[in-house]
PDBQT receptor file of N, H, CA, C and O in Angstrom, charges set to zero:
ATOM      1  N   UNK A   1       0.842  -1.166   0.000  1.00  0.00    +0.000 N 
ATOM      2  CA  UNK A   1       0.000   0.000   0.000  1.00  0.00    +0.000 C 
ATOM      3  C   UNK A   1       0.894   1.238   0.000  1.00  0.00    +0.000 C 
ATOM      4  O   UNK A   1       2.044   1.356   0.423  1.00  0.00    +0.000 OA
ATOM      5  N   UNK A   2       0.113   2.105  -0.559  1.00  0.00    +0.000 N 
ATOM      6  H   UNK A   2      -0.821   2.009  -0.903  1.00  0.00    +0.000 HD
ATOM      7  CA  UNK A   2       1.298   3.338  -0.704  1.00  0.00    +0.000 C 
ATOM      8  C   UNK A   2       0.329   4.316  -0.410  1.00  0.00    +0.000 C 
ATOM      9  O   UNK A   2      -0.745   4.425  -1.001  1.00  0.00    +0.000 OA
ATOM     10  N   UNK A   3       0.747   5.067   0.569  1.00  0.00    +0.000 N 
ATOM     11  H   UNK A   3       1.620   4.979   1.049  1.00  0.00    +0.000 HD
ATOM     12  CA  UNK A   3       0.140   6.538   1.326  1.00  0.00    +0.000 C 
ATOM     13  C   UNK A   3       0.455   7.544   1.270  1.00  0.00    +0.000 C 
ATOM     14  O   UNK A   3       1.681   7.651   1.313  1.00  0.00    +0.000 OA
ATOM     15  N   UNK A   4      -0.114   8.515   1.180  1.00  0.00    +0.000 N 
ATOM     16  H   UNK A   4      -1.110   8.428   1.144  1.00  0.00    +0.000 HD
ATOM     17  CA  UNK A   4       0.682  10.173   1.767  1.00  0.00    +0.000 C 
ATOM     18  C   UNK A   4       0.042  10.627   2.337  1.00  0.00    +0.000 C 
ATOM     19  O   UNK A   4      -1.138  10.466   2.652  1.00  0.00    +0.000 OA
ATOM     20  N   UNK A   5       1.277  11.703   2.681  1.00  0.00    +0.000 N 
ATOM     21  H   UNK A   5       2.235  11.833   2.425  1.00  0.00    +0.000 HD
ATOM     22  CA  UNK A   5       0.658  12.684   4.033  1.00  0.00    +0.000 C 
ATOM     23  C   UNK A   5       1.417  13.984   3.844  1.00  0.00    +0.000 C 
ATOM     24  O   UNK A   5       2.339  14.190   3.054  1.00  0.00    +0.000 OA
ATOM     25  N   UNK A   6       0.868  14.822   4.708  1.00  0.00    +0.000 N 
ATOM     26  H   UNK A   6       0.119  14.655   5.350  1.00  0.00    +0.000 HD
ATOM     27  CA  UNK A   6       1.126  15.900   4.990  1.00  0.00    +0.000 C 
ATOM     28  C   UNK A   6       1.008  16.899   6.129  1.00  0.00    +0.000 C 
ATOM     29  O   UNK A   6       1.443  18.050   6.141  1.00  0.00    +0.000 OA
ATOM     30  N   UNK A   7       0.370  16.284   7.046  1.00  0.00    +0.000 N 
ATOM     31  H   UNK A   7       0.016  15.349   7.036  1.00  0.00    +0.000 HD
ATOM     32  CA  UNK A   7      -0.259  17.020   8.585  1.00  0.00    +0.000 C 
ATOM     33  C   UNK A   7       0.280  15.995   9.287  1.00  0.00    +0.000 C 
ATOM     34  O   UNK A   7       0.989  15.084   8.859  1.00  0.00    +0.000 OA
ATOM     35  N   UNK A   8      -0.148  16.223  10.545  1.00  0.00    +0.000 N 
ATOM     36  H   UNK A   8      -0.724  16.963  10.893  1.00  0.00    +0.000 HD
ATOM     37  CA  UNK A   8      -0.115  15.577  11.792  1.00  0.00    +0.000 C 
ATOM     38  C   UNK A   8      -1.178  14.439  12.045  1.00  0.00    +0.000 C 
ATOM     39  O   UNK A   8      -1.147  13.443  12.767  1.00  0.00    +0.000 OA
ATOM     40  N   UNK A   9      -2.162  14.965  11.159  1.00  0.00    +0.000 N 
ATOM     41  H   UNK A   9      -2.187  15.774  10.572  1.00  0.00    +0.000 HD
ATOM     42  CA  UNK A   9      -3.026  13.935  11.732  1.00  0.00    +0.000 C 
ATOM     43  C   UNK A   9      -2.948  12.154  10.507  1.00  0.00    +0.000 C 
ATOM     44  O   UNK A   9      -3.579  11.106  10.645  1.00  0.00    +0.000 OA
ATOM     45  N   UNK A  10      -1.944  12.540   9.476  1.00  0.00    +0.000 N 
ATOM     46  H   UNK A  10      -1.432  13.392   9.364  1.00  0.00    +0.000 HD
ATOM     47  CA  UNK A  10      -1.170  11.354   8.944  1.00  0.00    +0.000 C 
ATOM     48  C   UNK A  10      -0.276  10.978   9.574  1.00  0.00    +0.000 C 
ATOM     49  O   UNK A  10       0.337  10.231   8.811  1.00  0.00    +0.000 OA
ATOM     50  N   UNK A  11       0.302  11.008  10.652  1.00  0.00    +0.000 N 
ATOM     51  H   UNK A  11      -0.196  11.614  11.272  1.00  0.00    +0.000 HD
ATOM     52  CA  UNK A  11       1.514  10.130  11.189  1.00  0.00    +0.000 C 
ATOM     53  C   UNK A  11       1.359   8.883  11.481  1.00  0.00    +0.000 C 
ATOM     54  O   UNK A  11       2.261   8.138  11.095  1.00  0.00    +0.000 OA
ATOM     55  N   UNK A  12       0.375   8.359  12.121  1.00  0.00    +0.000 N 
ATOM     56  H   UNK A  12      -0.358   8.964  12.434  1.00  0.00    +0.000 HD
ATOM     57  CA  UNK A  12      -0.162   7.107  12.457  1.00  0.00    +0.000 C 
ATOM     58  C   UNK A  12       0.317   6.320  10.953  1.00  0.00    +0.000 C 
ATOM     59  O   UNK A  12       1.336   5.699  10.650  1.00  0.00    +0.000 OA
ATOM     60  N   UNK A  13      -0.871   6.654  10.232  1.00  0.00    +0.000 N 
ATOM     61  H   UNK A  13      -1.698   7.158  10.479  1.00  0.00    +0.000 HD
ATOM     62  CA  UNK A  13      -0.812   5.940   8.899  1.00  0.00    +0.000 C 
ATOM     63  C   UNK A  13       0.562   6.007   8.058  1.00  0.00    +0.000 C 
ATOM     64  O   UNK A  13       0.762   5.344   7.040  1.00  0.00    +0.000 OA
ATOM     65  N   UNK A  14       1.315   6.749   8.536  1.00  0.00    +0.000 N 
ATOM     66  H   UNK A  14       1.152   7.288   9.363  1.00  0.00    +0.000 HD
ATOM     67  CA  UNK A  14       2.607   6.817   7.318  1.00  0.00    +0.000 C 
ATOM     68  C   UNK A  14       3.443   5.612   8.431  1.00  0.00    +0.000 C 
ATOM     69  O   UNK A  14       4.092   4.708   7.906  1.00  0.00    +0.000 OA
ATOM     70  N   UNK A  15       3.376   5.681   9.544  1.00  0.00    +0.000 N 
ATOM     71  H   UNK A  15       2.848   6.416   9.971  1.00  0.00    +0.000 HD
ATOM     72  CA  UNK A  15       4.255   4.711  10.637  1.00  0.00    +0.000 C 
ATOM     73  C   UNK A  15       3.476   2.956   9.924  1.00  0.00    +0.000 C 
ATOM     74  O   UNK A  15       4.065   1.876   9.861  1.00  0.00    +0.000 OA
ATOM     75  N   UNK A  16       2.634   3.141   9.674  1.00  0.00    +0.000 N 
ATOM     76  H   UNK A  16       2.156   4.017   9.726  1.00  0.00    +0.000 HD
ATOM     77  CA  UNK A  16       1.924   1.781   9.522  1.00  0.00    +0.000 C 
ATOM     78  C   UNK A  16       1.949   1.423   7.928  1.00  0.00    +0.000 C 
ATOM     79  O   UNK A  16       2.082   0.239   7.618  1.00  0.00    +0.000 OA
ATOM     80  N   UNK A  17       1.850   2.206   7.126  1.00  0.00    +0.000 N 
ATOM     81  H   UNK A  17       1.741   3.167   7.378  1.00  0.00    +0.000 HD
ATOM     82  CA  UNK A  17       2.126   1.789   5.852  1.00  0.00    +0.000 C 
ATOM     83  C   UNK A  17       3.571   1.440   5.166  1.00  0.00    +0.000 C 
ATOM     84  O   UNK A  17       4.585   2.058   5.490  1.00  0.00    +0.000 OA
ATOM     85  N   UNK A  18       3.576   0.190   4.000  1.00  0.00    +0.000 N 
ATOM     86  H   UNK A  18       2.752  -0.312   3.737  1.00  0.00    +0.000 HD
ATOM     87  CA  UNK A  18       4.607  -0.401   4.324  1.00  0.00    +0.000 C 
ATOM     88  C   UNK A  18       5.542   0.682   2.999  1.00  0.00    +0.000 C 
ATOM     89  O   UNK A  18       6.760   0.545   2.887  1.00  0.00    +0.000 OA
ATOM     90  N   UNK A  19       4.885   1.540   2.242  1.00  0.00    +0.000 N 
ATOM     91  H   UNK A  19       3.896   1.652   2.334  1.00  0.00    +0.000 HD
ATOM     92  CA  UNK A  19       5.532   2.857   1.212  1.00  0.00    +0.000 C 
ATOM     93  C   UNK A  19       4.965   3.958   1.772  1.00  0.00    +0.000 C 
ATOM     94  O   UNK A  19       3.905   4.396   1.325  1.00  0.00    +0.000 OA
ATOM     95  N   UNK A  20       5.519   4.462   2.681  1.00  0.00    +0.000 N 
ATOM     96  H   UNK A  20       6.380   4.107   3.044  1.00  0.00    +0.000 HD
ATOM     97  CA  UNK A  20       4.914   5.865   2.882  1.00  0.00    +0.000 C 
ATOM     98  C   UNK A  20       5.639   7.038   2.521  1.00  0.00    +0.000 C 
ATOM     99  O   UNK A  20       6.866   7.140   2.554  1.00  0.00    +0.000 OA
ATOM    100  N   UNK A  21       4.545   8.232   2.051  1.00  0.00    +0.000 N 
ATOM    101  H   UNK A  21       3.549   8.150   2.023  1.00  0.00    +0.000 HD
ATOM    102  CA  UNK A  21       5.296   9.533   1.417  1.00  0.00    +0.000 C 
ATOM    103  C   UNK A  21       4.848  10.569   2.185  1.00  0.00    +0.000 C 
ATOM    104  O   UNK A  21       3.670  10.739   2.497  1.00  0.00    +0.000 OA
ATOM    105  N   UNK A  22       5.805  11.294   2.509  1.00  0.00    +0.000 N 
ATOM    106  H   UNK A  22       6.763  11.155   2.255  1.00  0.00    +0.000 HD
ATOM    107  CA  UNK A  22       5.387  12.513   3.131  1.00  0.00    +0.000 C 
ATOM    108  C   UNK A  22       5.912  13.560   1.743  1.00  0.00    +0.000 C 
ATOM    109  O   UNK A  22       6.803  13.451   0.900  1.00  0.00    +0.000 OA
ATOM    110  N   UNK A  23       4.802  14.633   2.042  1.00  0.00    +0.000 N 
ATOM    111  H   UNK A  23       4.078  14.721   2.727  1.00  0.00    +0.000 HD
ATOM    112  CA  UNK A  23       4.646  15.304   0.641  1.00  0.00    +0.000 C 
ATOM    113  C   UNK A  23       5.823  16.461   1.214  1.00  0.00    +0.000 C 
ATOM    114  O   UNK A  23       6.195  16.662   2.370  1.00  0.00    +0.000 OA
ATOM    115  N   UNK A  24       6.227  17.104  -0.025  1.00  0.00    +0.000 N 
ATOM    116  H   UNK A  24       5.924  16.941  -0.964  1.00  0.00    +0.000 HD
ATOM    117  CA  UNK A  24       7.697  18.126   0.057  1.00  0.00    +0.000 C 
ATOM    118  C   UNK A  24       6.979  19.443   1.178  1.00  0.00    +0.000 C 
ATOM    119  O   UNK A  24       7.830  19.966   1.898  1.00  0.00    +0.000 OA
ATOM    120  N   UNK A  25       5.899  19.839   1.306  1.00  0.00    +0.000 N 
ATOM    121  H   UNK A  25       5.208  19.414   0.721  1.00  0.00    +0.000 HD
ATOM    122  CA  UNK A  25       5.129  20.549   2.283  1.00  0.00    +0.000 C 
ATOM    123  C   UNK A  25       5.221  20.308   3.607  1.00  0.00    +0.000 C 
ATOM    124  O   UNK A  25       5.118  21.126   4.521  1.00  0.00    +0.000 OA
ATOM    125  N   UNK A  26       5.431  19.089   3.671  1.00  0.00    +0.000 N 
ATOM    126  H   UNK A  26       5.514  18.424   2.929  1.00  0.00    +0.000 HD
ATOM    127  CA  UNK A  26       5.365  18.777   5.285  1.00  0.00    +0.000 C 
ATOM    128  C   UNK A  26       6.152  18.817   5.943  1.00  0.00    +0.000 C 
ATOM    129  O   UNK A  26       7.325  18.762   5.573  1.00  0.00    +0.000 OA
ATOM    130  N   UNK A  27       5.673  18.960   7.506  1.00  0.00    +0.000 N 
ATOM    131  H   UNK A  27       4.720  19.005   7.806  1.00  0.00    +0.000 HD
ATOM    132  CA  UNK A  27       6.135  19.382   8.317  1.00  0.00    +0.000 C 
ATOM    133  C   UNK A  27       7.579  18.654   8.938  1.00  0.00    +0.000 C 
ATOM    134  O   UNK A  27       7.761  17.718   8.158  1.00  0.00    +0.000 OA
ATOM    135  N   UNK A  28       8.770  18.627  10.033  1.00  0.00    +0.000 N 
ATOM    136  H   UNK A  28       8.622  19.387  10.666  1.00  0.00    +0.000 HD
ATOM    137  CA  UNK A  28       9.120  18.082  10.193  1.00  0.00    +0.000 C 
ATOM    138  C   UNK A  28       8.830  16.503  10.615  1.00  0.00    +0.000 C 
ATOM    139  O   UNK A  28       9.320  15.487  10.122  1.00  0.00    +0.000 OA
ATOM    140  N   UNK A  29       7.725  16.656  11.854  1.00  0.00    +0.000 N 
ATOM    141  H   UNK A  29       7.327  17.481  12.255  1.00  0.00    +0.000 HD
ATOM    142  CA  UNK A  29       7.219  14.902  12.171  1.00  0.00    +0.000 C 
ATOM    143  C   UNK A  29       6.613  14.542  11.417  1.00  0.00    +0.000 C 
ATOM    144  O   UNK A  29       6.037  13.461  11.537  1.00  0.00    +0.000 OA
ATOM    145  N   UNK A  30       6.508  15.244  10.421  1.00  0.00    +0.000 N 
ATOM    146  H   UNK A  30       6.977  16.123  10.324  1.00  0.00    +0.000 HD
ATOM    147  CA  UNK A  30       5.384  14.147   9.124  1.00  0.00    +0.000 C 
ATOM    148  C   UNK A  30       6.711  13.479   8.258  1.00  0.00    +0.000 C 
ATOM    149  O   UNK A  30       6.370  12.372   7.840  1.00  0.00    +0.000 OA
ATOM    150  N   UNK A  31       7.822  13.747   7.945  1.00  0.00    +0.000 N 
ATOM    151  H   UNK A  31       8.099  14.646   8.284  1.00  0.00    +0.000 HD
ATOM    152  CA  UNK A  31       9.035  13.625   7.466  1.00  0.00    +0.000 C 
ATOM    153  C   UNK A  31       9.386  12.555   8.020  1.00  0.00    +0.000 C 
ATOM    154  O   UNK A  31       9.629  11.543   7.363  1.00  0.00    +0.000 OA
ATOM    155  N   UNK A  32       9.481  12.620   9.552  1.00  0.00    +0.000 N 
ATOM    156  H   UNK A  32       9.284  13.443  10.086  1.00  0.00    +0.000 HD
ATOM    157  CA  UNK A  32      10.130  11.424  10.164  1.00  0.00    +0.000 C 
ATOM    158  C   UNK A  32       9.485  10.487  10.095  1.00  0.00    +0.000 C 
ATOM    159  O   UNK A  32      10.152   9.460   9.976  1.00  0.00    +0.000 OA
ATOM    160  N   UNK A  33       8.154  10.321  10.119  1.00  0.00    +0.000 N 
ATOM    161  H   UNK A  33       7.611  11.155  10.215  1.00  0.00    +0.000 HD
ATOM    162  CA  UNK A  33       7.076   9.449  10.187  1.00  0.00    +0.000 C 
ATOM    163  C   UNK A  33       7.459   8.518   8.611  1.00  0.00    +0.000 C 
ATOM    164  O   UNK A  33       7.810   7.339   8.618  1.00  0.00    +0.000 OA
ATOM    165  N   UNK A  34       7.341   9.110   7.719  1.00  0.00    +0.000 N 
ATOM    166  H   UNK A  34       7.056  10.069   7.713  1.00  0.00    +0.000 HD
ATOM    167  CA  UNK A  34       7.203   9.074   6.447  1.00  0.00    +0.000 C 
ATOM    168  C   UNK A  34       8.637   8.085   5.959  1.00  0.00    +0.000 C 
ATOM    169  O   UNK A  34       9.745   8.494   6.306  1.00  0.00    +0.000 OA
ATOM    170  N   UNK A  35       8.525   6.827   5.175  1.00  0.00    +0.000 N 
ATOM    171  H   UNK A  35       7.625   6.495   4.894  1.00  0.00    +0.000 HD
ATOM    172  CA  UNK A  35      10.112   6.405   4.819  1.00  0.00    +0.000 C 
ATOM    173  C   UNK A  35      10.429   7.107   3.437  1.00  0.00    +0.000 C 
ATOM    174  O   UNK A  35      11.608   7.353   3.180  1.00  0.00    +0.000 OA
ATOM    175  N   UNK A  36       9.623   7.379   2.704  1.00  0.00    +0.000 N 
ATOM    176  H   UNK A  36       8.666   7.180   2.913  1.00  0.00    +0.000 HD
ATOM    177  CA  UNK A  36      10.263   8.350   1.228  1.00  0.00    +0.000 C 
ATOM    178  C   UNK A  36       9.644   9.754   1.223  1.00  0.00    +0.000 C 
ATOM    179  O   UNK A  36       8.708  10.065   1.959  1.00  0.00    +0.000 OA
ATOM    180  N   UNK A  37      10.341  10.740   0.176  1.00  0.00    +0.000 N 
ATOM    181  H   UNK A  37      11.101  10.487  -0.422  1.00  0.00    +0.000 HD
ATOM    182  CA  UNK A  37       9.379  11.844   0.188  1.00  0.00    +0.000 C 
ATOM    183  C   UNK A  37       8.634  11.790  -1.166  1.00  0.00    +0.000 C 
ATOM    184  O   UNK A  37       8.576  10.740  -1.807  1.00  0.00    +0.000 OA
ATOM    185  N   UNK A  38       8.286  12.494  -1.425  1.00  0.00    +0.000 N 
ATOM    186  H   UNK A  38       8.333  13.347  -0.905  1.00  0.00    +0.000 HD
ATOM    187  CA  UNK A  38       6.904  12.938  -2.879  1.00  0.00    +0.000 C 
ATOM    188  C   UNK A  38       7.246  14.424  -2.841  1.00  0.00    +0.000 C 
ATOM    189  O   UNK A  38       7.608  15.003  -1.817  1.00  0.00    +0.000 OA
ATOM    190  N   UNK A  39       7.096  15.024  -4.092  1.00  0.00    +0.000 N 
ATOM    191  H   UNK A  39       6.801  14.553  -4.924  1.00  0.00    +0.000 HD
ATOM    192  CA  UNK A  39       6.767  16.470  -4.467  1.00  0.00    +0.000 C 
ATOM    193  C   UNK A  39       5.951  17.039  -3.650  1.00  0.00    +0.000 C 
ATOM    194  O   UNK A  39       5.566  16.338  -2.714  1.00  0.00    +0.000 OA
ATOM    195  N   UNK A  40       5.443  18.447  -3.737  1.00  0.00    +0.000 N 
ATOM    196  H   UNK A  40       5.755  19.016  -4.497  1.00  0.00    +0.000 HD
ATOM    197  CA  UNK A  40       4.175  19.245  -3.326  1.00  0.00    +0.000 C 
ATOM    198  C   UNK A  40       3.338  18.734  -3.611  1.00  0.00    +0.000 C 
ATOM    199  O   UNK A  40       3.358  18.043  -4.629  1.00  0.00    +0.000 OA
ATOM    200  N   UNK A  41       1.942  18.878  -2.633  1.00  0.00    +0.000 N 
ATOM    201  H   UNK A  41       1.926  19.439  -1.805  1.00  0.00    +0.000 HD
ATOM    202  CA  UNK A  41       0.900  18.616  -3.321  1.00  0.00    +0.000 C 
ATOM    203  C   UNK A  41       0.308  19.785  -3.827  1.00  0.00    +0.000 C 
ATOM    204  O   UNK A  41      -0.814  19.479  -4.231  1.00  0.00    +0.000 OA
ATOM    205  N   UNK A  42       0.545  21.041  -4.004  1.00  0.00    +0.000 N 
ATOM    206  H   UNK A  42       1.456  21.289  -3.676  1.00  0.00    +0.000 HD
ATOM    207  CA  UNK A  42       0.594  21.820  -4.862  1.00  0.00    +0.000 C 
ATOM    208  C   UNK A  42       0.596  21.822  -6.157  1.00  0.00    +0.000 C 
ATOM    209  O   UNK A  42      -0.055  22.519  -6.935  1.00  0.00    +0.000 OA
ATOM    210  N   UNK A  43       1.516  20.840  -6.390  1.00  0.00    +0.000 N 
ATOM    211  H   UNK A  43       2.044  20.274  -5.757  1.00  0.00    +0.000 HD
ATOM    212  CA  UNK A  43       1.688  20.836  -7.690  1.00  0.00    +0.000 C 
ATOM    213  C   UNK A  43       1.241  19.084  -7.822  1.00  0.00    +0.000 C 
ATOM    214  O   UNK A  43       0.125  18.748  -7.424  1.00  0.00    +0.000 OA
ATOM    215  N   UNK A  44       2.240  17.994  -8.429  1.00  0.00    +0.000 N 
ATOM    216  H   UNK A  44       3.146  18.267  -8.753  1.00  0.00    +0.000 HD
ATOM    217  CA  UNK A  44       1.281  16.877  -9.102  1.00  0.00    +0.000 C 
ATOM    218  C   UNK A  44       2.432  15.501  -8.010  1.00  0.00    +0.000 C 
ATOM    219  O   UNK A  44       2.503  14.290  -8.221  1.00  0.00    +0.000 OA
ATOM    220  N   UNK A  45       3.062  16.217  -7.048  1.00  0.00    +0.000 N 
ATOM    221  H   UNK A  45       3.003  17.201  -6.877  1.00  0.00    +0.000 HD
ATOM    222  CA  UNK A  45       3.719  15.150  -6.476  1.00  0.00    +0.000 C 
ATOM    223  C   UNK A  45       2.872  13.486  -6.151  1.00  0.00    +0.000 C 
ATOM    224  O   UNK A  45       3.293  12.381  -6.493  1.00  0.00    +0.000 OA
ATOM    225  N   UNK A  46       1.871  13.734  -5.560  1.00  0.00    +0.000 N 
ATOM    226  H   UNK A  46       1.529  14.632  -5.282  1.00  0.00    +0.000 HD
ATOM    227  CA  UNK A  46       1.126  12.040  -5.829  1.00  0.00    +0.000 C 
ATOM    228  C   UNK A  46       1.194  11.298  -7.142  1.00  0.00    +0.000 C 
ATOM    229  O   UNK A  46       1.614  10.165  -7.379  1.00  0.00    +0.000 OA
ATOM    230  N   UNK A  47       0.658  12.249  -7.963  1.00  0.00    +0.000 N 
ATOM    231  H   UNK A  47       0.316  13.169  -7.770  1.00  0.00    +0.000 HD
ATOM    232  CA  UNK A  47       0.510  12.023  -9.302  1.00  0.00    +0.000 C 
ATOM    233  C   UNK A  47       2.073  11.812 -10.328  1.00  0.00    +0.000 C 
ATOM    234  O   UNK A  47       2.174  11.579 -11.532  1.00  0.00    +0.000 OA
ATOM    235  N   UNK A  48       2.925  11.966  -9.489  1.00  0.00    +0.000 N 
ATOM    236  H   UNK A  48       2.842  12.155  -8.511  1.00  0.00    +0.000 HD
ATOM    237  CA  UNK A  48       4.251  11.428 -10.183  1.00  0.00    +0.000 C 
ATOM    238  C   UNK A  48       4.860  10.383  -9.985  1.00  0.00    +0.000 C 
ATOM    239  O   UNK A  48       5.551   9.832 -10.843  1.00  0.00    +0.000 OA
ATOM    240  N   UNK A  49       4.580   9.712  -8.108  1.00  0.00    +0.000 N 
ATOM    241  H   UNK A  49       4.019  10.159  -7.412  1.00  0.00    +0.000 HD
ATOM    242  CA  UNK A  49       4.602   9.038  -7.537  1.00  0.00    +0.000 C 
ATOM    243  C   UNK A  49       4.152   7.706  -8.181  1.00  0.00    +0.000 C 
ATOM    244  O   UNK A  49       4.858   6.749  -8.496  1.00  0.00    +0.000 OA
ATOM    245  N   UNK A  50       2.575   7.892  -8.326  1.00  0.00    +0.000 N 
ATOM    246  H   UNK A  50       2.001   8.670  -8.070  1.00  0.00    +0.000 HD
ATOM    247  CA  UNK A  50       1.221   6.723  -9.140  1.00  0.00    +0.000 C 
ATOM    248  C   UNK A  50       2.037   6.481  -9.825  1.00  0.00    +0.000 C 
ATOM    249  O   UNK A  50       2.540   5.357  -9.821  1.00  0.00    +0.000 OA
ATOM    250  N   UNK A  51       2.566   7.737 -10.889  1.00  0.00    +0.000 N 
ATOM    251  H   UNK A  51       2.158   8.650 -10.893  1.00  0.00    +0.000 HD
ATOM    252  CA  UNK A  51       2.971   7.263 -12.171  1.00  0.00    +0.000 C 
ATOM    253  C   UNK A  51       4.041   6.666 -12.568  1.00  0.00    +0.000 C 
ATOM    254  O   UNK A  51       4.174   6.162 -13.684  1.00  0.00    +0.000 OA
ATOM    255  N   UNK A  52       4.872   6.680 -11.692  1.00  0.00    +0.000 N 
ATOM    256  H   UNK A  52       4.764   7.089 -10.786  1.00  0.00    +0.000 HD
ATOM    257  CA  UNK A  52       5.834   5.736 -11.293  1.00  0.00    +0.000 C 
ATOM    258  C   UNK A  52       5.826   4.298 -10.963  1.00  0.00    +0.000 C 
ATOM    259  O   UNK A  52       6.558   3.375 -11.319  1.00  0.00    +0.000 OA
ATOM    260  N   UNK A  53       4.957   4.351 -10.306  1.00  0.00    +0.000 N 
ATOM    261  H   UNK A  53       4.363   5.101 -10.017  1.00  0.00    +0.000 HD
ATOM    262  CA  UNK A  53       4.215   3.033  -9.782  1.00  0.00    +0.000 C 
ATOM    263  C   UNK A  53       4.049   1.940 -11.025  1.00  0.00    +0.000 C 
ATOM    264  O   UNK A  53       4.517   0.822 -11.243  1.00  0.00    +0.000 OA
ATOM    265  N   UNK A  54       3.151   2.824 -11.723  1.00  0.00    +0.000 N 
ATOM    266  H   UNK A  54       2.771   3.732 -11.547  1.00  0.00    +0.000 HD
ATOM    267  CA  UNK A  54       1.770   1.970 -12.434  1.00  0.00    +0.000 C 
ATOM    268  C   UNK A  54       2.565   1.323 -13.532  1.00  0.00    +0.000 C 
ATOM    269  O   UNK A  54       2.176   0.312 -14.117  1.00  0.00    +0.000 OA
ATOM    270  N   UNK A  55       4.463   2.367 -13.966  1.00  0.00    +0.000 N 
ATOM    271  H   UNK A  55       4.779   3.188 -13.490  1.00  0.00    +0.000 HD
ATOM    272  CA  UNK A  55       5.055   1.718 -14.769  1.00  0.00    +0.000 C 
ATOM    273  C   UNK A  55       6.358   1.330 -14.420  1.00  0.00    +0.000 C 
ATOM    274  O   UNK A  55       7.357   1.660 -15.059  1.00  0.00    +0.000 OA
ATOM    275  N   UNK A  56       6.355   0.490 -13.207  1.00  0.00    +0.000 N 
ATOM    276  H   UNK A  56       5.544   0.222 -12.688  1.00  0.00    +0.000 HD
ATOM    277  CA  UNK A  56       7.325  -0.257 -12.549  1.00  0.00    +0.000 C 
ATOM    278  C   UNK A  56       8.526   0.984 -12.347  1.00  0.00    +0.000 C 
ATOM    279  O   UNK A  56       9.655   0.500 -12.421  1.00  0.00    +0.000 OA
ATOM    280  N   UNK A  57       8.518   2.094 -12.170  1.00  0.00    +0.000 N 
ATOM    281  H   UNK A  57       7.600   2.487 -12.111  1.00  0.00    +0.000 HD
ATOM    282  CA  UNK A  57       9.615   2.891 -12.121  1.00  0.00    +0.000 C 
ATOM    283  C   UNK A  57       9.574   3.608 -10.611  1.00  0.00    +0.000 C 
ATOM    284  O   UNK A  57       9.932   4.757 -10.351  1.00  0.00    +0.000 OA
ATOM    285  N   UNK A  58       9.014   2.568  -9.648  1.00  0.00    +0.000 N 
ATOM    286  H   UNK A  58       8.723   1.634  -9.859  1.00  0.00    +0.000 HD
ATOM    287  CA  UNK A  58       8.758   3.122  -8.352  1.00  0.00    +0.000 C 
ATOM    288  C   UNK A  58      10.002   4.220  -8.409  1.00  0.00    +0.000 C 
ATOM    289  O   UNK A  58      10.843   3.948  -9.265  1.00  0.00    +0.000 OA
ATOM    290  N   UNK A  59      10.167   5.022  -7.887  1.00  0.00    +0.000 N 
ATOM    291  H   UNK A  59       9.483   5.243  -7.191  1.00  0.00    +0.000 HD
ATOM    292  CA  UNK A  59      11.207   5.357  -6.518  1.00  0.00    +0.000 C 
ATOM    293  C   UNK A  59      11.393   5.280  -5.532  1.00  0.00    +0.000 C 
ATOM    294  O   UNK A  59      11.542   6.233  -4.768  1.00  0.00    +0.000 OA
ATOM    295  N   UNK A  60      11.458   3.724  -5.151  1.00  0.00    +0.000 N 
ATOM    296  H   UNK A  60      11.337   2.950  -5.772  1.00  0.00    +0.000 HD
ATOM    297  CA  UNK A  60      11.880   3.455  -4.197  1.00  0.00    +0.000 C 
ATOM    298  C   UNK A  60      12.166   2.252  -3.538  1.00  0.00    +0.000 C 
ATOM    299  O   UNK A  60      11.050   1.927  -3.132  1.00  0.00    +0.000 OA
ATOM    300  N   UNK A  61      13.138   1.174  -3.084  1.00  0.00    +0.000 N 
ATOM    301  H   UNK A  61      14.044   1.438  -3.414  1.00  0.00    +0.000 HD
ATOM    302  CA  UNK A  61      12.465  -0.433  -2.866  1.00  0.00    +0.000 C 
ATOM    303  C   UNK A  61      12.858  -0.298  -1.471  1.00  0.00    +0.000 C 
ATOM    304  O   UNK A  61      13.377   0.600  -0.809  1.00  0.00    +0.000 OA
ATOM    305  N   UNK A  62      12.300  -1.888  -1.156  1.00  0.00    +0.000 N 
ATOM    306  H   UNK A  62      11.879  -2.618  -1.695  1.00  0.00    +0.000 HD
ATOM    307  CA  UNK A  62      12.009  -1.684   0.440  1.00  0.00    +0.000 C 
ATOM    308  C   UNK A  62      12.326  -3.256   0.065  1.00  0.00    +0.000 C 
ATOM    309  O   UNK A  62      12.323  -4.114   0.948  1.00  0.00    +0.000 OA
TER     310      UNK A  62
């Protein structure tokens, strides 16, 4: 499963998910929480992430 976050009230879920992204916005404990980062969500950071995904070009292995 692959998550993001950006507040406080995602930390739980980024600690428990086994790809978690904290978005380039966030705060410091959303960072730590988080094992990779993602772009803004400002701009299309999830959406680069997916797209990575969907064509085996994750960034990132675990």
């Amino acid at each position: 499963m692959v998550v993001f976050g950006d507040g406080g009230n995602d930390i739980e879920m980024l600690r428990q998910a086994g790809f978690s992204f904290a978005m380039e916005n966030a705060g410091s404990a959303v960072v730590a929480a988080a094992k990779y980062r993602a772009g803004s969500n400002n701009r299309e950071g999830v959406l680069d992430v997916i797209d990575k995904v969907l064509k085996h070009e994750a960034p990132f292995k675990q």
